[in-house]
N, C-alpha and C positions, 0 to 999 in steps of 0.2 A: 026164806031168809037167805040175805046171800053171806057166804064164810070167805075169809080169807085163804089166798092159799095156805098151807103150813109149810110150804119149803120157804119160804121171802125170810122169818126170822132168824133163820139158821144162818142164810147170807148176809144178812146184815149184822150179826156178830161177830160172822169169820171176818169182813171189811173194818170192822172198828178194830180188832185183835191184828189184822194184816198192817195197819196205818201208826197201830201204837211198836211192832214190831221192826218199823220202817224208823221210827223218830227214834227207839233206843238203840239201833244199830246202825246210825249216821256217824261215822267217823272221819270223815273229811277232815283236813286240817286247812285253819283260817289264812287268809292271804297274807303274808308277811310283807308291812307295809312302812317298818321301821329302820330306820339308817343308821348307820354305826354312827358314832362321835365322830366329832372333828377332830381331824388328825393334828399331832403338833410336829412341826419343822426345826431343827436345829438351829440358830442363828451360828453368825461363823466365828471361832474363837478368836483369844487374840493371839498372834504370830507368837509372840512370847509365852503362850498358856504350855501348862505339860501335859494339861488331856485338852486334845484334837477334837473332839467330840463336836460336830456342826460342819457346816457348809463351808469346804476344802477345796483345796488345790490337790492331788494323790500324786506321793514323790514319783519323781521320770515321768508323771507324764502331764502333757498338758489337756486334764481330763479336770472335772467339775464333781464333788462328792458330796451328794445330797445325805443326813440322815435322820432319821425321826423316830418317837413313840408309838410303839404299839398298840394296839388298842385291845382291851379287856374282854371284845363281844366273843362270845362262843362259835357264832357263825359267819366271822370274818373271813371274808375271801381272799382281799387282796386292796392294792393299789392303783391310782388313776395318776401321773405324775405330768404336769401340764408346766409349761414352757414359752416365754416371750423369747422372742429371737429381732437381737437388733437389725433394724432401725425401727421394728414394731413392737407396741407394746400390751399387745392381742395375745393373749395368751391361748395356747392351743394346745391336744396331746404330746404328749412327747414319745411317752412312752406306759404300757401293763405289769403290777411285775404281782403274781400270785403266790400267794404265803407258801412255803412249804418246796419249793421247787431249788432253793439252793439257800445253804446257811444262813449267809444275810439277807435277811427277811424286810429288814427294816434299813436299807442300804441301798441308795443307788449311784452308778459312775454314768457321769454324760460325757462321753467320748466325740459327741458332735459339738465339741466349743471349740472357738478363735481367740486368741489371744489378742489382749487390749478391747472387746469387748464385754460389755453387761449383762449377764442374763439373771432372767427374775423368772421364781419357779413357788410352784402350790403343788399340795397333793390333794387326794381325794380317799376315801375308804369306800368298799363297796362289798354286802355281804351276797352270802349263799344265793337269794333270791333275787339279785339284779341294785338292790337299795343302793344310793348310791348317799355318802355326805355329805356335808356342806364343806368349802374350800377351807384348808389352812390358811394360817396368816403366810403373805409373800415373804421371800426370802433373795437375794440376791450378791453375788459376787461374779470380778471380774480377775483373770487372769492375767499376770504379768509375764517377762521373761524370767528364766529359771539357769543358775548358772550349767553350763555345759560340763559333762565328765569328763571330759580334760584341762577340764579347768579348776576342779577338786584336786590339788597336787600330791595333798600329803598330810596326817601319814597315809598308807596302802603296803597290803601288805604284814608280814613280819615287822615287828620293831622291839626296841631294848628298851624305851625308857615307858615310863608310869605313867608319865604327865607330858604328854606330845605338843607339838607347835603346829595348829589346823594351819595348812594354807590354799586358798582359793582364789581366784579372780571373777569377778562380777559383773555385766555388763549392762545395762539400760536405768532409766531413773526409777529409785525406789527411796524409803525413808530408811529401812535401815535391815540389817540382814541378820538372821540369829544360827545360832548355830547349835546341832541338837544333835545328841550321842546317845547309843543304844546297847546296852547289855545282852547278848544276844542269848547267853546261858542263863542269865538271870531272869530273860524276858522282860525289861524294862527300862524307862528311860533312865538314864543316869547324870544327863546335865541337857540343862537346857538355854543357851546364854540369854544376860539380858538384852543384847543388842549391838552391832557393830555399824560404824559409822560405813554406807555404802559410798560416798567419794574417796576414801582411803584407798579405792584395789589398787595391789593386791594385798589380800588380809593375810596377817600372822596371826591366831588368836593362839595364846598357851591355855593348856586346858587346865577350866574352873579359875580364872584369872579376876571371875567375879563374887568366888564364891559360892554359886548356887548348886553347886553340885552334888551329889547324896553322897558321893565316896570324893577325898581329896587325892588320891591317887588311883589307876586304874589297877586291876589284879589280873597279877600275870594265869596265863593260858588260859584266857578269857578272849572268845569272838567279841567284838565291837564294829559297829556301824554306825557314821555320823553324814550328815545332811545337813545344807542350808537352803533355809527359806528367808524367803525376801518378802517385807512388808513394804506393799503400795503407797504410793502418795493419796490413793482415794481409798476411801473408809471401802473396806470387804473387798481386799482385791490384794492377791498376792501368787506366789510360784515355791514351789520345794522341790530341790534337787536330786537328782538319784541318789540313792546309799550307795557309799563307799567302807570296806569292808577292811578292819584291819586286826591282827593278833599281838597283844603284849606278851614279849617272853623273857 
């Protein structure tokens, strides 16, 4: 009679025990094949708004200030921030900007714009594993000219009275220019005008002459800083002036 060996069923145990040892100690992790949300893009406020919040002109300079919503994913990395540059309408990178590497996270300044033209901009989200989103909705504006700081006259400086006389000079075509004043100790805006007629230069405005102001006189030994931004004759397209710095006392 022929017998089996008796070593064969010893290995063929140890291989079932080897192969179940192998399936409950596989810990691999699955490919991460999921993409953040779609980013959302500011649209750009209006010249007259008190919160700035959206796609800007940035006072003194003539730069382009994208901003958006953050997104909720855990394993968000960063930004794709993509760019048509006149006379094309091909949108292409612009520029990378990854979470964590400088305060404003959710903030970008495009220093490569021309004044008088249009640029139209998207973002993208992209996490830890390369996933990239699908494009925001377009956004676009165009910069105008922005009055010069010698042509912000007054006040500057020291002053005696409460309620000043802005005066400025204005140059190129726009629909109307407002004029916008800053509590610097308070941290906040404190008037924002409704609007001044841009063929009038040079302007006098006296301040809160409409009203809208939070405080009807300013308070002495108090920093302030006021600016004028000029609203375009074409929808999303305007310029803000450098701050001019002055003390009531």
């Amino acid at each position: 009679m022929i017998t089996k060996p008796q070593h064969i069923f010893p290995i063929v145990l140890l291989t079932i025990a080897l192969l179940a040892w192998i399936g409950c100690t596989d810990k691999s992790t699955p490919t991460d094949t999921t993409p953040p949300g779609k980013p959302a893009l500011l649209a750009a406020p209006p010249d007259s708004a008190w919160n700035e919040m959206g796609i800007d002109a940035i006072p003194g300079e003539d730069w382009i200030e994208l901003v958006w919503f953050r997104g909720s994913e855990s394993d968000l990395r960063g930004y794709q921030i993509y760019r048509s540059t006149p006379p094309s309408e091909i949108l292409t990178l612009l520029a990378t900007k990854i979470l964590g590497r400088d305060e404003c996270d959710t903030v970008y300044q495009d220093s490569t714009v021309e004044i008088g033209l249009r640029y139209k901009y998207q973002i993208t989200a992209f996490d830890q594993a390369g996933n990239e989103s699908a494009t925001s909705d377009t956004v676009d504006y165009m910069l105008i000219l922005k009055p010069s700081p010698e042509n912000l006259t007054s006040p500057r400086g020291e002053i005696q009275v409460r309620r000043p006389v802005f005066s400025w000079i204005s140059t190129g075509e726009s629909l109307e220019n407002h004029l916008r004043v800053y509590d610097v100790l308070e941290d906040r805006t404190v008037w924002v005008s409704s609007g001044h007629d841009p063929f009038s230069s040079p302007h006098s405005v006296l301040y809160n002459d409409d009203g809208r102001a939070t405080e009807s006189l300013l308070i002495p030994s108090h920093e302030y800083w006021w600016r004028v931004d000029r609203e375009g004759t074409e929808l999303r397209s305007g310029s803000e002036s450098n701050w001019v710095s002055f003390t009531v006392r």
